[in-house]
N, C-alpha and C positions, 0 to 999 in steps of 0.2 A: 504494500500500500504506500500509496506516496502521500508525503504531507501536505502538499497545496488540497490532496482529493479529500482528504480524510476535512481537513476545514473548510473546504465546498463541502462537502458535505452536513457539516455541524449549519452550514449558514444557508446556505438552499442547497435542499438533499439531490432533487429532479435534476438541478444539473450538473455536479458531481458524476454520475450513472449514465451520461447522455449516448457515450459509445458503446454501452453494452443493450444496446440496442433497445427498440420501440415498445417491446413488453416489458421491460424492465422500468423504463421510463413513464411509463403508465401507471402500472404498479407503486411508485414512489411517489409520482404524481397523487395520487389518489389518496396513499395514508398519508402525507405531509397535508391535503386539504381536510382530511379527518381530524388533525392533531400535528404540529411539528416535530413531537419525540416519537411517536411511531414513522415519520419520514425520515429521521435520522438512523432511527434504532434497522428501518429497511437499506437505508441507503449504506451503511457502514457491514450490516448482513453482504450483500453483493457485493461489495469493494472489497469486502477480507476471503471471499470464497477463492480458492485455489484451482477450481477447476475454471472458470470462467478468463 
């Protein structure tokens, strides 16, 4: 994980994740419009996954 991504991500989660493509993006979109710490809590979930 790189640190500029990890504090996009803390500050707007959506575009942190914007390269791991359109489902993903949505996905964070959506619980960041729910609530901010579930946008972070997803957005930091896909940024630390090792398979992606």
């Amino acid at each position: 994980m790189n640190i500029l991504r990890v504090l996009l991500a803390i500050v707007f989660p959506p575009l942190s994740i914007i390269d791991k493509g359109c489902g993903s993006f949505i996905i964070i979109f959506l619980l960041t419009l729910c609530g901010w710490i579930p946008g972070v809590i997803g957005a930091l979930v896909i940024l630390n996954n090792p398979n992606r």
